[in-house]
Residue, then its C-alpha position, 0 to 999 in steps of 0.5 A: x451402185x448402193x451406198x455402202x456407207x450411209x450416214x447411219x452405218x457411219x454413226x455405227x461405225x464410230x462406235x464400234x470396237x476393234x471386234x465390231x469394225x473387223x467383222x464389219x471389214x471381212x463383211x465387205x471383203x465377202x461381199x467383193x469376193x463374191x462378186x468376182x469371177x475366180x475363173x481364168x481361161x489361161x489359153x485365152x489369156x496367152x491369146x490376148x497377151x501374145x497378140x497385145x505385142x508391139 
């Protein structure tokens, strides 16, 4: 994985404002959101939660 936050990023984010840093925040958040898969097979998932039982 990347580093996200590299030494000139950190030295940015110093001296940032309150506008700066949350635009910078939702970025990273996208970023996440993006890499998730939003979908959800709830038969298979019932599967696996009804045989994961003791």
């Amino acid at each position: 994985m990347a580093e996200l936050l590299d030494r000139d990023l950190y030295r940015k984010t110093k001296r940032m404002d309150r506008n700066a840093m949350e635009s910078l925040i939702q970025e990273f958040y996208n970023m996440g959101a993006a890499s998730v898969e939003l979908e959800v097979d709830a038969d298979r998932l019932r599967q696996d939660i009804g045989a994961s039982r003791v």
